[in-house]
C-alpha positions as CSV (number, residue, x, y, z in Angstrom):
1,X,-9.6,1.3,27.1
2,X,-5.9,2.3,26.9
3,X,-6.0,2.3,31.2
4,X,-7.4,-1.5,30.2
5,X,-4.1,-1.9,28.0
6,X,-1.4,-0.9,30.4
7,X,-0.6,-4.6,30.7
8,X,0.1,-5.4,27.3
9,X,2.0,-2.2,27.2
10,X,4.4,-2.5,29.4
11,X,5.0,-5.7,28.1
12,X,5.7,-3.9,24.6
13,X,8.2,-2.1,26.2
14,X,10.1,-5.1,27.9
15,X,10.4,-7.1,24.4
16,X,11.1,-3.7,22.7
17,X,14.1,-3.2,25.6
18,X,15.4,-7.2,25.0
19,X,15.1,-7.4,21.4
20,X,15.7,-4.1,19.6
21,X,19.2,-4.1,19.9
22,X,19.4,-7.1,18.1
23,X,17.0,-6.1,15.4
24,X,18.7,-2.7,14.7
25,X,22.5,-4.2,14.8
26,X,21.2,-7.6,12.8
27,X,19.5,-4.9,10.0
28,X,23.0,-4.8,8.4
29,X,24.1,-8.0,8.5
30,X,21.1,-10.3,7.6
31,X,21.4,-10.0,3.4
32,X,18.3,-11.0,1.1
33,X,18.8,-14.0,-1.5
34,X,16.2,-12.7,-3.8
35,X,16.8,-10.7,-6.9
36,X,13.6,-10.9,-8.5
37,X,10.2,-9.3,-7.4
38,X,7.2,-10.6,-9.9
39,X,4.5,-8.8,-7.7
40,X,6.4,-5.9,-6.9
41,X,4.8,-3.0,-8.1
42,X,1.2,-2.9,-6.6
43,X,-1.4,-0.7,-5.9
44,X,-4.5,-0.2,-3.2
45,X,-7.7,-0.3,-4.9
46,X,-11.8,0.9,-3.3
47,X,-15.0,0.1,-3.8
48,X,-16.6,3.1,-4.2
49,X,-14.6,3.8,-7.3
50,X,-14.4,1.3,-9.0
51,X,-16.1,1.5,-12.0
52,X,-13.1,2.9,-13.8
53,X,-10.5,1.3,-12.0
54,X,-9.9,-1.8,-13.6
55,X,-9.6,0.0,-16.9
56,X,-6.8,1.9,-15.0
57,X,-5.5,-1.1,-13.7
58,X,-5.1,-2.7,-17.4
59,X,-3.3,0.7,-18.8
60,X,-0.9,0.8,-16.2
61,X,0.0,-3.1,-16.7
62,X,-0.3,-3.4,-13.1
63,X,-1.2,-6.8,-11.7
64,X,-1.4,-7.0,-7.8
65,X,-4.0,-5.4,-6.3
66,X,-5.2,-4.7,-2.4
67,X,-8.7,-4.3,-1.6
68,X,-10.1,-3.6,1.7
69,X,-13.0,-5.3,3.1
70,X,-13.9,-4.0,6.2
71,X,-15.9,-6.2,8.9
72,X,-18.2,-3.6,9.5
73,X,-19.7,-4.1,5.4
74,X,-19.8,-7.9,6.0
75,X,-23.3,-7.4,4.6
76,X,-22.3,-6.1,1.3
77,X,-20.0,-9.2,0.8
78,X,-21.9,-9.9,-2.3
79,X,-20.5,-6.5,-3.8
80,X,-17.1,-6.9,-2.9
81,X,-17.2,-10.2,-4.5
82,X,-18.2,-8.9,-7.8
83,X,-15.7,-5.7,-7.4
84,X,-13.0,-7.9,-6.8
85,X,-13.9,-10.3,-10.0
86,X,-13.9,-6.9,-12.0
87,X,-10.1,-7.0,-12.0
88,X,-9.9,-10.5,-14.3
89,X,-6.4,-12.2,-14.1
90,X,-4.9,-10.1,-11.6
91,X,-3.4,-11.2,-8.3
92,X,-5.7,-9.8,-5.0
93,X,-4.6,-9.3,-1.2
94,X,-7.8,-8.8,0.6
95,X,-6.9,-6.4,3.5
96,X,-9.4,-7.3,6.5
97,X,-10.4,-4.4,8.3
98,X,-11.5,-4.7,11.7
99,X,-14.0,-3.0,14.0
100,X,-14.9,-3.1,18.2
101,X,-17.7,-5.7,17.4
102,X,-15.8,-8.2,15.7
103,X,-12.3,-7.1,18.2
104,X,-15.3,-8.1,21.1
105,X,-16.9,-11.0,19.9
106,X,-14.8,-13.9,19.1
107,X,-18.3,-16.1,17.7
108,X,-19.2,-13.0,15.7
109,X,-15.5,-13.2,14.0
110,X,-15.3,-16.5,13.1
111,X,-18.7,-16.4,11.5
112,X,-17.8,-13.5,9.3
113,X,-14.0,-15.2,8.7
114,X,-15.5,-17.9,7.4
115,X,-17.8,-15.9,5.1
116,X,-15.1,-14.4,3.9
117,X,-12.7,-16.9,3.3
118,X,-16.0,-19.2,1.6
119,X,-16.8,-16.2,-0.8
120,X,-12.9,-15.5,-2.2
121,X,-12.2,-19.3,-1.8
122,X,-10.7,-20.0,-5.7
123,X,-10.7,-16.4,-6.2
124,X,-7.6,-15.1,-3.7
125,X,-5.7,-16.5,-1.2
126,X,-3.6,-13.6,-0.1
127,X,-5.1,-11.8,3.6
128,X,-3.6,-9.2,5.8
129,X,-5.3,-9.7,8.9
130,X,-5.6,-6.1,10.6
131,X,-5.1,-2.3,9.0
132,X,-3.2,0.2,11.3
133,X,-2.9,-2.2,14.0
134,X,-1.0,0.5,16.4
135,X,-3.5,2.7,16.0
136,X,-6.6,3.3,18.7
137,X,-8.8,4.7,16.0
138,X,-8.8,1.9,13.4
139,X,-10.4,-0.2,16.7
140,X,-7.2,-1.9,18.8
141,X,-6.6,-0.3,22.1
142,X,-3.3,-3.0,22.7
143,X,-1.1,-5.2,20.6
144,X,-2.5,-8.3,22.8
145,X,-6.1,-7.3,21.4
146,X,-5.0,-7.4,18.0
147,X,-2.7,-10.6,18.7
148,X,-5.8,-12.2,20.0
149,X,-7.8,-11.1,16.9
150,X,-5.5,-12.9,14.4
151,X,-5.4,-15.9,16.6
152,X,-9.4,-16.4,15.8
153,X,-8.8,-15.7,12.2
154,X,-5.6,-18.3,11.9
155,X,-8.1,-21.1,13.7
156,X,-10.7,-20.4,11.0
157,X,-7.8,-20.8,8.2
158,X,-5.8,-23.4,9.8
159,X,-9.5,-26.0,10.5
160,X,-10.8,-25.6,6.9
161,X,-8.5,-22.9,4.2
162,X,-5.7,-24.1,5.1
163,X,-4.1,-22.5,1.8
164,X,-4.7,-18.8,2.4
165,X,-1.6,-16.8,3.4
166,X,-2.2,-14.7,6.4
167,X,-0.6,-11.2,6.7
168,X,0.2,-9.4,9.7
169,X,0.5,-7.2,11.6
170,X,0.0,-4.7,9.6
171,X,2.0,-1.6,11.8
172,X,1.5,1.8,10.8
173,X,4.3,4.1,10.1
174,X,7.9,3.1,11.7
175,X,6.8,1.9,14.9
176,X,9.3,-0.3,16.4
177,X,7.7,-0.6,19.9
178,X,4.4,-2.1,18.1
179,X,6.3,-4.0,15.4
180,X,8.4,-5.8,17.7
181,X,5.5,-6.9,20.7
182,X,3.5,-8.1,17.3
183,X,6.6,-10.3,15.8
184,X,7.7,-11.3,19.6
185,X,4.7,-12.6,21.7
186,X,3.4,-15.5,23.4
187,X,0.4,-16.3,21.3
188,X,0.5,-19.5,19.4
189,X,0.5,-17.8,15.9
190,X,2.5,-17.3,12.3
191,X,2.5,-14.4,9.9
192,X,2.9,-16.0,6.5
193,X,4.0,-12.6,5.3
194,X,4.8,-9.1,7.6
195,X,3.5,-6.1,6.3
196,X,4.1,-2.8,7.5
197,X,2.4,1.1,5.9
198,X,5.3,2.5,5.8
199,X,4.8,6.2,5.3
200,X,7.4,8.2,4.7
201,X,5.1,11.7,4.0
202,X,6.0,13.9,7.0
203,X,9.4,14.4,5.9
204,X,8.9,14.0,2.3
205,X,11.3,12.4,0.6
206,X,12.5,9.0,1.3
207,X,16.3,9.4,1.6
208,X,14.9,11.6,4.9
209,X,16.1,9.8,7.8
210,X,13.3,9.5,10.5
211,X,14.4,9.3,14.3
212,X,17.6,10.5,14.2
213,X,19.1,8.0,11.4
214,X,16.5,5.7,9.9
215,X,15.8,6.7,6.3
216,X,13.3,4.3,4.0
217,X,16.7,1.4,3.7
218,X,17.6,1.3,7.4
219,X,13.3,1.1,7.9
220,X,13.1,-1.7,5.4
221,X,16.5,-3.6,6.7
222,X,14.9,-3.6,10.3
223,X,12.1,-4.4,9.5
224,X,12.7,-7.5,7.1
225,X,15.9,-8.3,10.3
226,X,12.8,-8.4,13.1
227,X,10.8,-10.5,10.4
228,X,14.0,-13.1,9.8
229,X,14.7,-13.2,13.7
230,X,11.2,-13.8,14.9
231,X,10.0,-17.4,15.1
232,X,6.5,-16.3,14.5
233,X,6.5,-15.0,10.9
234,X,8.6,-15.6,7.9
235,X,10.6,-12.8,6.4
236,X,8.2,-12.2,3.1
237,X,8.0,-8.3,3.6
238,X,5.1,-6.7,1.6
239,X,4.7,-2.6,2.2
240,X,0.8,-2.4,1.7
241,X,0.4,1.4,1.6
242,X,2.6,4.4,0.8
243,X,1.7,7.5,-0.5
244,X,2.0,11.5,0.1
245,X,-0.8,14.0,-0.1
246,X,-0.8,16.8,-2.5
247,X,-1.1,20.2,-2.0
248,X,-4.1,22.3,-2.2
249,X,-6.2,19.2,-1.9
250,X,-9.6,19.7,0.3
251,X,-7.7,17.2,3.0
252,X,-4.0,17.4,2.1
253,X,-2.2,17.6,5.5
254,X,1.0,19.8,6.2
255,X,3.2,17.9,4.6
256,X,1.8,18.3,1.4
257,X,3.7,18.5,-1.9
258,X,3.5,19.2,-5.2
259,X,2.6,16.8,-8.1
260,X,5.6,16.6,-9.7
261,X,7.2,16.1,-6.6
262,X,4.8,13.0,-5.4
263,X,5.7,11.3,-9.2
264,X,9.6,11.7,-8.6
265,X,9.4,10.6,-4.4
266,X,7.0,8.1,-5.3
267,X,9.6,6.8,-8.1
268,X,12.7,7.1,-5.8
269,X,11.0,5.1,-3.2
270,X,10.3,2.1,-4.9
271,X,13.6,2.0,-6.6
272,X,15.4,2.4,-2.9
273,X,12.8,-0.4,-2.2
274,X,13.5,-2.8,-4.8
275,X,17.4,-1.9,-4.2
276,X,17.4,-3.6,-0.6
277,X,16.0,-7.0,-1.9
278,X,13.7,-7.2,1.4
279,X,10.3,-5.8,0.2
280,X,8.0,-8.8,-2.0
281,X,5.6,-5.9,-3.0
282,X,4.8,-2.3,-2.5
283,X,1.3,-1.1,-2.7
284,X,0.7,2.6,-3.6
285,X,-2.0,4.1,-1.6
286,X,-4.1,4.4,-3.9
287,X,-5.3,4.8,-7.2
288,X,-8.3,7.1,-7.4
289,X,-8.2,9.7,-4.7
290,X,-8.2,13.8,-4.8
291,X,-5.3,13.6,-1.8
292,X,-3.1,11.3,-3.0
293,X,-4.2,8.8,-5.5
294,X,-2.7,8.4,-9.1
295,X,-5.9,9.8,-10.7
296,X,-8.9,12.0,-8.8
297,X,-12.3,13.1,-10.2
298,X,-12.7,17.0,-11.4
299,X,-15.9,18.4,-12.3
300,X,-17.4,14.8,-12.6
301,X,-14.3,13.4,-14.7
302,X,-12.0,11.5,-13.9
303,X,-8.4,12.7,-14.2
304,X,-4.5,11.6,-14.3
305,X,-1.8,12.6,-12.2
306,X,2.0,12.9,-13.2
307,X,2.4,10.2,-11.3
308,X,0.0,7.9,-12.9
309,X,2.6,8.3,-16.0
310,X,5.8,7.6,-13.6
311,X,4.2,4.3,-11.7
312,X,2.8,3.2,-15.7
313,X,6.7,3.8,-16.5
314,X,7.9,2.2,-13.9
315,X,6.2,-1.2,-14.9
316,X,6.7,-1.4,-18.5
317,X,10.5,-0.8,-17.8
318,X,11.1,-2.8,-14.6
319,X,8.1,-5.4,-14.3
320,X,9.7,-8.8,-13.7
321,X,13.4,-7.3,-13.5
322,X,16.5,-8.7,-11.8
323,X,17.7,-6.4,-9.5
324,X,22.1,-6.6,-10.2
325,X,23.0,-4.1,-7.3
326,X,22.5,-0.6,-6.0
327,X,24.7,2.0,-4.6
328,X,24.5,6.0,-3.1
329,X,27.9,8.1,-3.2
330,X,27.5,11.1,-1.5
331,X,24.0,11.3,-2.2
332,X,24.0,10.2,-6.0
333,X,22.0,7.0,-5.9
334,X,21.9,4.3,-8.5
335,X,19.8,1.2,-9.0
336,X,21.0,-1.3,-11.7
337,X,18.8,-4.2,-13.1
338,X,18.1,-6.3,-16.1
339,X,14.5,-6.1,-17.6
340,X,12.7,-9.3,-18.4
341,X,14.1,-8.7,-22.0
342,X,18.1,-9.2,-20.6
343,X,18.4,-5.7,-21.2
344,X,20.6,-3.9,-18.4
345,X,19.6,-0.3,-17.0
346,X,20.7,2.0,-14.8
347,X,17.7,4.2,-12.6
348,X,19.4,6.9,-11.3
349,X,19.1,10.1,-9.4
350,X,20.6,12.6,-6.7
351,X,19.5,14.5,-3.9
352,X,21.0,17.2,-4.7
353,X,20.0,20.5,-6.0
354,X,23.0,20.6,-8.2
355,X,22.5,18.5,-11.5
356,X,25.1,16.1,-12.6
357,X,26.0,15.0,-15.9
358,X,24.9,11.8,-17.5
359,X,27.4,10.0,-20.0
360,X,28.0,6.3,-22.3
361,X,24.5,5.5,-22.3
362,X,22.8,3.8,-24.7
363,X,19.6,5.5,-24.4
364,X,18.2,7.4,-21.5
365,X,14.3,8.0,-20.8
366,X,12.7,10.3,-18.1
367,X,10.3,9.9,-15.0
368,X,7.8,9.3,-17.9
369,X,9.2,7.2,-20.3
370,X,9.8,10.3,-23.1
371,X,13.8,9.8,-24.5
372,X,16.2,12.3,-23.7
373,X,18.7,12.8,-26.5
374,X,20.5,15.9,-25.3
375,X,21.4,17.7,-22.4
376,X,21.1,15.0,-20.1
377,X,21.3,16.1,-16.9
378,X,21.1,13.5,-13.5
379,X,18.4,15.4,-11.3
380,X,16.2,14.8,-8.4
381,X,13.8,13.0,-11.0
382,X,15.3,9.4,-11.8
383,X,15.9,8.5,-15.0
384,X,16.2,5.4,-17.0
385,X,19.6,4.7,-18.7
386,X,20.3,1.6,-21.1
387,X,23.6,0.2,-21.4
């Protein structure tokens, strides 16, 4: 299948070679208008967990959700309809996940398309169109087969749904070669929103620059620059999974860390996030899950991680919040916004070992919304310090 590809690749590598230039040099100069995020702190939510999970949902205050419906369960449509109506008055992104049948047969797509859209129609209007769109094992053996896959899907949308927002494309990891042939093509298409899964876990924290120099900002800046310069999508960036995996779990991978450490990473990424002004929404991957999720089940009970008190912190103090401006001096980094009561706050952290002191605050709460009133100490945990 890849031999089959070799086409499309090499035309990856020619737009890659034209364009990526522009895209890298145009990251720092293209500048967001935005300020505010309503559905910025989001989280990925399964099926075949879900009979605590909107319980969850409602005590963390979180209110945009991703579910996956794969095309391969079309059957079980039925089911995901009532999981998804489970989660009353919050605001879903189906993720569509594809498989070789419906990559194969164009007939077989549209039929199960319009299922979909027919079944969530008043319901949700939100679709990313593809999962891991780069990668052979989630069913795509070329950028064209997955260009040609969302074509079907938009013809569906665009003859009778014409209100759905379609997502794309979906790219896993930092992967400019795929990014680029999926934002730069010839196909008669437009991504209402780009999404990317933007992992940052194999070098653990997400100041960590990846290939050579791009740590999570520069990512997000090229990113949001290839989504403003291509003709084909609009530059609404969404990051629809993130997460680490935790050590001494049955399938943590290498790059495992501890649980304190996935609440304070997890923290400091959506804060350096929010600071660019380029992501709409960042879905945490996910919330009930022994290798990464916020909670996991022990013993046949469910329990919560550090970081399900961190993201649950992160919303009450910053849900709706204007971001003001954000700065990093020699590796102290610092996010300042105004909460939807007009109060201003500082978030702020280092990378360093060495701690730094904290003074003329107000008052100043930690990774888990407990105030400090003495010895305050700027760490690698962020903090949250009123004016």
């Amino acid at each position: 299948m890849q031999k089959n590809a070799k086409k499309s690749t090499l035309y990856s590598y020619f737009v890659n070679a034209f364009f990526l230039p522009f895209t890298i040099v145009l990251g720092y100069v293209y500048k967001s208008k935005n300020n505010q995020f309503k559905n910025f702190f989001a989280l990925n939510v399964n099926i075949d967990k879900y009979e605590e999970q909107a319980q969850l949902v409602d005590e963390l205050g979180c209110n945009d959700l991703m579910i996956r419906i794969p095309l391969s369960d079309i059957d079980n449509i039925s089911k995901y309809k009532e999981f998804v109506e489970s989660f009353k008055g919050k605001n879903i992104t189906l993720n569509i996940i594809q498989d070789r049948e419906n990559i194969e047969n164009k007939k077989l797509l549209r039929e199960n398309i319009t299922l979909i859209f027919s079944t969530f129609k008043g319901i949700c209007n939100n679709y990313q169109i593809g999962n891991a769109t780069n990668e052979n094992k989630w069913g795509f053996f070329s950028i064209s087969e997955y260009l040609d896959f969302y074509t079907t899907v938009q013809s569906v949308r665009n003859e009778k749904f014409q209100n759905n927002i379609l997502i794309g494309s979906g790219v896993k990891g930092f992967d400019l070669k795929s990014t680029l042939r999926t934002m730069f093509n010839k196909f008669a298409i437009k991504f209402d929103k780009v999404s990317a899964l933007l992992y940052v876990d194999k070098q653990g924290f997400p100041e960590k620059p990846q290939k050579i120099t791009f740590d999570l900002i520069k990512q997000i800046n090229t990113i949001y620059s290839i989504a403003t310069l291509a003709i084909k999508a609009k530059n609404d960036v969404i990051i629809s999974e993130v997460s680490w995996h935790i050590k001494e779990q049955k399938e943590a991978n290498e790059f495992a860390i501890s649980e304190v450490d996935y609440a304070n990473y997890m923290v400091r990424y959506y804060m350096l996030a929010l600071g660019t002004k380029k992501v709409q929404s960042v879905f945490l991957f996910q919330l009930v899950s022994s290798t990464f999720g916020l909670t996991y089940v022990k013993k046949g009970k469910l329990e919560k991680r550090k970081a399900f008190y961190a993201f649950k912190t992160m919303i009450d103090f910053l849900q709706d919040c204007k971001v003001e401006k954000y700065s990093d001096a020699s590796g102290l980094h610092v996010l300042t916004c105004t909460n939807k009561k007009g109060k201003k706050l500082d978030i702020v952290w280092t990378q360093k070992e060495e701690p730094v002191e904290l003074t003329e605050f107000k008052k100043v709460y930690d990774i888990f919304g407990n105030e400090m009133t003495k010895d305050i100490k700027i760490t690698q945990s962020p903090i949250y310090a009123y004016h």
